[in-house]
C-alpha positions in Angstrom: -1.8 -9.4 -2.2 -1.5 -7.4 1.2 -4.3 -5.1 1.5 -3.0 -1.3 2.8 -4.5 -0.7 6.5 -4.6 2.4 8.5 -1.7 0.1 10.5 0.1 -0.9 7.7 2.9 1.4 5.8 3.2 1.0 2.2 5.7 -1.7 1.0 8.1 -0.2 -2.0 10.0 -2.1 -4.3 12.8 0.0 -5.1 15.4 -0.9 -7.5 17.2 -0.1 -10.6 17.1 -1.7 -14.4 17.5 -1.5 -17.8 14.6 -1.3 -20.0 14.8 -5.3 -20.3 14.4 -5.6 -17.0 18.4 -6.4 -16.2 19.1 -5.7 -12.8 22.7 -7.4 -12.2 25.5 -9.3 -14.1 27.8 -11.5 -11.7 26.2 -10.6 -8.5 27.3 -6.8 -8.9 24.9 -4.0 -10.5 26.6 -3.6 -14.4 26.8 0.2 -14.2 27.8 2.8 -12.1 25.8 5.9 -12.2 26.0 7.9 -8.9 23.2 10.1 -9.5 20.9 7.0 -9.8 22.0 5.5 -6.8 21.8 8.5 -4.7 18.2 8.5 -5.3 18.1 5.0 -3.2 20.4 6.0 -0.9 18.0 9.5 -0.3 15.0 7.4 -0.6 15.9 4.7 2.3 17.7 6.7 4.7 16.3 6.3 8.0 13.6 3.8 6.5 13.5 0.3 6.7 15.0 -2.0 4.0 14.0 -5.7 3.4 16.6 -7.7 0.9 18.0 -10.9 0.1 21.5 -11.9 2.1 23.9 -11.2 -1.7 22.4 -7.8 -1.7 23.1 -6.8 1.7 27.3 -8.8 1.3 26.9 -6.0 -1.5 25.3 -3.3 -0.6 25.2 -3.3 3.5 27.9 -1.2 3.9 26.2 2.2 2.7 22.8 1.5 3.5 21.5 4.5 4.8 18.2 2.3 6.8 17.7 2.6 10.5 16.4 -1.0 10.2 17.6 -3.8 7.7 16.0 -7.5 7.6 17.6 -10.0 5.4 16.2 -12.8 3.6 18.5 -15.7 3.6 17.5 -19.4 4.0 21.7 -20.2 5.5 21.0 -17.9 7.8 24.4 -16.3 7.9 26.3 -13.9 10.6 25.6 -10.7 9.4 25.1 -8.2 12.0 21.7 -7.7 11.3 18.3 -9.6 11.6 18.1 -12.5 9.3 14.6 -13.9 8.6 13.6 -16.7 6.1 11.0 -15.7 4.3 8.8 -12.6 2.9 5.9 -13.1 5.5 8.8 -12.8 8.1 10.4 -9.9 7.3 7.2 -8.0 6.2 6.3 -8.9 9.9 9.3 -7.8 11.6 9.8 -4.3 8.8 5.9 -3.5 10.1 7.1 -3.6 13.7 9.4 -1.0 13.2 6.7 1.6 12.0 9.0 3.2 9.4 8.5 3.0 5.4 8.8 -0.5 4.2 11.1 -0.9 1.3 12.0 -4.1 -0.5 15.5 -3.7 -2.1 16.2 -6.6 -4.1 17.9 -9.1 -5.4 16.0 -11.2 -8.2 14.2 -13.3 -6.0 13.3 -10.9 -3.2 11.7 -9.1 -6.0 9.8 -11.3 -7.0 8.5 -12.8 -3.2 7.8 -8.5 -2.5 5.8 -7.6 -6.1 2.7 -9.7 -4.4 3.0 -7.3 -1.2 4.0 -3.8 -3.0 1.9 -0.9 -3.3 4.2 1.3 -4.7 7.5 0.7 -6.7 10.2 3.3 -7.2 12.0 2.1 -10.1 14.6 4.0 -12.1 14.9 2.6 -15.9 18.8 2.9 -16.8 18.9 4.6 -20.5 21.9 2.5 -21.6 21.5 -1.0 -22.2 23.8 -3.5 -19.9 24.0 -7.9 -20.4 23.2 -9.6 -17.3 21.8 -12.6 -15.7 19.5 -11.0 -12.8 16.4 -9.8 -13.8 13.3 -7.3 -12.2 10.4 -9.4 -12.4 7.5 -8.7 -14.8 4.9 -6.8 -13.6 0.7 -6.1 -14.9 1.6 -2.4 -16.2 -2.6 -2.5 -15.9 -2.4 -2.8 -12.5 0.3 0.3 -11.6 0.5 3.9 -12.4 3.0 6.0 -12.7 2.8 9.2 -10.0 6.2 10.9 -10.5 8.5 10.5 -13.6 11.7 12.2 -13.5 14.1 12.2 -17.1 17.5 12.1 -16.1 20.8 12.0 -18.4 21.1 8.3 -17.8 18.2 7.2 -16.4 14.6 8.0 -16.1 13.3 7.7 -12.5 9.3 6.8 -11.6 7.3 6.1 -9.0 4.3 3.8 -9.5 1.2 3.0 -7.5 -0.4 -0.1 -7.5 -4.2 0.6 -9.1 -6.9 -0.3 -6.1 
């Protein structure tokens, strides 16, 4: 895990899921709750977002960032800056001196939960099917600073425990 320097800004996961952890069914999130994703939208704006190259064909449009990296091994034409790996985009994000948030999909997830310090995770109400999935995480080693209960979700923000 990265240690938190004086020259480092926290990495944040920030996503949403169901209380199984579903996160996406057929490359598209399986609900639509505005409220829920204005709270990313707010969160991110003028930040910087890391996330995987079918996240940003899906999302990009109404990012809100000043600065997006993408993860992607094909290395496609995007109109942004594509790196191939965690390590590489944690390097370039840190560059940039803005918040550091990691934005999904599955996999991205997973490479960012070793590098987080804080998560901001809402937990849709409803349950959905799906076939992308948050990664576990040690709820030993996070603690939840802010809990908000919304009519469809309930939004938190956890800490990871030094």
């Amino acid at each position: 895990m990265t240690e938190n320097t004086d020259s480092q800004l926290p990495v944040i996961l920030i996503g949403a899921m169901t209380r199984d952890r579903v996160i996406g069914q057929d490359d598209h999130m399986p609900w639509d709750i505005p409220e829920e994703y204005q709270t990313f939208v707010d969160s991110i704006r003028g930040q910087t977002v890391i996330m995987g190259r079918k996240s940003y064909e899906i999302f990009g449009a109404d990012l809100t960032s000043e600065h997006t990296v993408v993860i992607s091994r094909s290395r496609p034409s995007l109109g942004v800056l594509v790196v191939s790996s965690i390590e590489a985009a944690l390097e370039q994000a840190r560059s940039y001196r803005k918040q550091i948030f990691i934005a999904g999909g599955a996999q991205i997830y997973r490479l960012g939960l070793p590098h987080a310090d804080r998560m901001y995770l809402s937990e849709i109400k409803k349950e959905y099917d799906g076939d992308s999935y948050f990664p576990e995480f040690d709820l030993a080693e996070w603690e939840i600073t802010r809990e908000e209960d919304h009519s469809k979700f309930i939004y938190r923000q956890w800490r990871r425990k030094r």
